[in-house]
C-alpha positions in Angstrom: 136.5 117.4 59.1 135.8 114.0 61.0 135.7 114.5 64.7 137.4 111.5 66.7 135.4 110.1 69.8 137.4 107.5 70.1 139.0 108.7 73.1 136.1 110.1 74.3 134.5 106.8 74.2 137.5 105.4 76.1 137.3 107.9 78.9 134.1 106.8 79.9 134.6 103.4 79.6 137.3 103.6 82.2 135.6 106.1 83.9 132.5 103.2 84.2 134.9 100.8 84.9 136.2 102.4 87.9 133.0 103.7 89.6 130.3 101.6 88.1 132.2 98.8 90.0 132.3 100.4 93.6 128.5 101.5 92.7 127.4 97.7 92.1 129.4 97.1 95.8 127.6 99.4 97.6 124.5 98.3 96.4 124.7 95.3 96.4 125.1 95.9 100.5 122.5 98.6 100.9 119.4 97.2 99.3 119.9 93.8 101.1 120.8 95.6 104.4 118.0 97.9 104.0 115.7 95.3 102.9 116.5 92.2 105.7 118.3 94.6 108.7 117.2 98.3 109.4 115.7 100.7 107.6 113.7 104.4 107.5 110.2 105.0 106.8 108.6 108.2 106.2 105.3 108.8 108.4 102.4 110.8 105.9 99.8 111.1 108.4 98.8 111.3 112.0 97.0 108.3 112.7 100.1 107.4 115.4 99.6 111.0 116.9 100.9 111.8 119.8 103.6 109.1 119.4 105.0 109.8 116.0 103.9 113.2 114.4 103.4 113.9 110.6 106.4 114.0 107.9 108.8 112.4 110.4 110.9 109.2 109.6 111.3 106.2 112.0 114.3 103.8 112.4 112.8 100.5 111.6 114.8 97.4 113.4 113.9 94.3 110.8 115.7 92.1 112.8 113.5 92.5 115.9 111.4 89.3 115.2 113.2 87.5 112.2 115.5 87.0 109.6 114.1 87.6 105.4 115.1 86.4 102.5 116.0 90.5 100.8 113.2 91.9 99.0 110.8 89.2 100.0 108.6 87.9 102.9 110.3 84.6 103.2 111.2 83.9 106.8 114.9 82.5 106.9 114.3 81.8 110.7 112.3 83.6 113.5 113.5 84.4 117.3 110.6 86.5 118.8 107.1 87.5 118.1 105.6 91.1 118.3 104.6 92.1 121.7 101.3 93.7 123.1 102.5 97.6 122.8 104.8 97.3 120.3 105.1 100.1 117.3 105.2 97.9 114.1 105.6 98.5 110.3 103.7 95.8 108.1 101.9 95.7 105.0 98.3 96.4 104.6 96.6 93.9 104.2 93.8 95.8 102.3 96.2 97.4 99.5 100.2 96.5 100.4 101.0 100.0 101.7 103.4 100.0 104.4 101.9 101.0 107.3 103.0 101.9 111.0 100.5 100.4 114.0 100.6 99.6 117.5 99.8 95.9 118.4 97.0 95.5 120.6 95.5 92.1 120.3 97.6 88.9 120.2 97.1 85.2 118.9 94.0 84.1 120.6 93.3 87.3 122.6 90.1 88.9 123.0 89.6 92.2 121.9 87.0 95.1 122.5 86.8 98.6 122.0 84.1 100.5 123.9 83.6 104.1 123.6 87.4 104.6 122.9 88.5 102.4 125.9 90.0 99.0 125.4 88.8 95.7 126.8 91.4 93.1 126.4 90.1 89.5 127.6 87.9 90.6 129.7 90.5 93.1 131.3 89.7 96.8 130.8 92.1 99.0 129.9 93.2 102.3 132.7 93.4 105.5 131.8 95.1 108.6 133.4 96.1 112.1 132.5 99.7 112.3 130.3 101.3 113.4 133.4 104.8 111.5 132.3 105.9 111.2 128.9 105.4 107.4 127.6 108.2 108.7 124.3 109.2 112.4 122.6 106.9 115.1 123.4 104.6 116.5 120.6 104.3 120.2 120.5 101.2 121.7 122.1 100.1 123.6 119.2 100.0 120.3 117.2 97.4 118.9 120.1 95.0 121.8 120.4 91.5 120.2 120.9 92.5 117.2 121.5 92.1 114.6 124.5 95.2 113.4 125.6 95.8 109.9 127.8 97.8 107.6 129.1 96.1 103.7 128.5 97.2 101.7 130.6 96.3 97.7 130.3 99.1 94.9 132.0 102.5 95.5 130.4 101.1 98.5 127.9 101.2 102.0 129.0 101.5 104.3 126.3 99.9 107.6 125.2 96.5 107.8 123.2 94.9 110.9 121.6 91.2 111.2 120.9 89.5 114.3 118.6 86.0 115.3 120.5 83.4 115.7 117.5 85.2 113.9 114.8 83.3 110.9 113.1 84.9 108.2 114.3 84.7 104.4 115.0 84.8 104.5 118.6 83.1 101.4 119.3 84.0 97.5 117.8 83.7 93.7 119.0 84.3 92.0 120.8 86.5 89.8 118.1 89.0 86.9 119.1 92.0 87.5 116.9 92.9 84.4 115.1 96.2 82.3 115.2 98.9 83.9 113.3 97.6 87.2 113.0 97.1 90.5 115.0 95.6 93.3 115.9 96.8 96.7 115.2 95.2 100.3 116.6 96.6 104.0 116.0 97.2 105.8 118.6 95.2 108.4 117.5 91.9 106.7 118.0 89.8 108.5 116.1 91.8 109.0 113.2 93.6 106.0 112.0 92.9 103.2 109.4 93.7 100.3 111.3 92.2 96.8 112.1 88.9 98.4 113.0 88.4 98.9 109.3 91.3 96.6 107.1 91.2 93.7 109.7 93.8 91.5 111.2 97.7 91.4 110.2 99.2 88.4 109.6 102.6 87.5 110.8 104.3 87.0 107.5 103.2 91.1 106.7 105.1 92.4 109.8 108.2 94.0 108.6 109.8 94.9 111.7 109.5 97.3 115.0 109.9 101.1 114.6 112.5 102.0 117.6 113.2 105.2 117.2 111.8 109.3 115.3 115.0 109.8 113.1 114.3 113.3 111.8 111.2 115.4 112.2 109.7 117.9 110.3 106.6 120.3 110.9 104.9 120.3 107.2 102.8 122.8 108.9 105.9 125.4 109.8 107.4 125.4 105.8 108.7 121.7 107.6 110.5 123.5 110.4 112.6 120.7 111.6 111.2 119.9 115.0 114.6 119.0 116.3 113.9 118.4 120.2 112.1 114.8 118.2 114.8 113.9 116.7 116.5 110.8 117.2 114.1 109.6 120.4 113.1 106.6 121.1 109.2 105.7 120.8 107.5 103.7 123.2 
């Protein structure tokens, strides 16, 4: 006895026809839009402790500085260049992971790190106890023997977090960062793969500005969300 799929086979042709259509809309939006406007990354490590914490996820703004081509590195047109102190997302230059940095050193700036204090053209960089929060609050438990500060240097006052004991490079330069490209430092100072050990970032590699923790999660706590984090704006 001959079974008949015909029907069957109709069915889910209209059934295609239907959804695979609104599908192909919507992403046809979302990659672009995610691509060229705003999008979420996941943080994996702690290299921007106590700014952003482990296993949280940053809104990234990609319009803060320019307008892509989607899914490329092509500059349509550009309106504003990264800032000393801000929190950007760019592409390693050592291996094309996306990373998540804080600028430090600008076109043409001088840049020193001495003993885990910053020296930026010739201007040494302040340092006081966290006494007012800079962004969210990390959880004391995730800062236990750690040194916590507030660096201070012109326009840029944010919080920095150091480890006592840890092998670390604590000490680098002076270097004058070339034109086009910057440098980048974690906030954690003594864990973080940044421009200390990869170099400088060029401009094209900058994806956009992380503006604010989305969702947090404590990978520590069976990822307890950590919800007083959530949706804060970094600084």
């Amino acid at each position: 006895m001959k079974t008949e799929r015909r029907p069957c086979k109709a069915q889910a042709a209209r059934i295609w026809k239907a959804w695979g259509r609104d599908l192909a809309v919507v992403l046809g939006i979302m990659i672009p839009f995610r691509s060229s406007v705003a999008d979420w990354n996941h943080v994996p490590s702690g290299s921007m402790k106590p700014t952003i914490l482990e296993c949280e996820r940053i809104l990234v703004n990609k319009l803060a500085y320019d307008l892509k081509v989607p899914l490329t590195t092509w500059h349509v047109v550009e309106w504003g260049q990264p800032a000393r102190g801000d929190i950007v997302v760019f592409n390693s230059p050592r291996d094309g992971a996306r990373l998540v940095k804080r600028v430090i050193g600008l076109p043409g700036d001088t840049v020193e790190l001495r003993n885990n204090r910053l020296i930026i053209n010739g201007e040494p960089a302040r340092y006081a106890p966290p006494d007012e929060p800079t962004g969210p609050t990390a959880p004391d438990a995730e800062m236990a023997g750690c040194e916590l500060a507030r660096e201070r240097l012109g326009g840029l006052d944010h919080a920095v977090m150091a480890i006592p004991g840890t092998p670390a490079l604590r000490s680098f330069g002076p270097v004058v960062v070339p034109a086009g490209r910057y440098l980048v430092l974690g906030d954690n100072r003594d864990n973080s793969a940044d421009s200390r050990y990869f170099g400088f970032v060029e401009r094209r590699a900058i994806v956009g500005r992380a503006s604010t923790v989305v969702v947090s999660f404590d990978p520590d706590r069976h990822y307890r969300p950590r919800f007083d984090r959530w949706f804060t704006a970094l600084h």
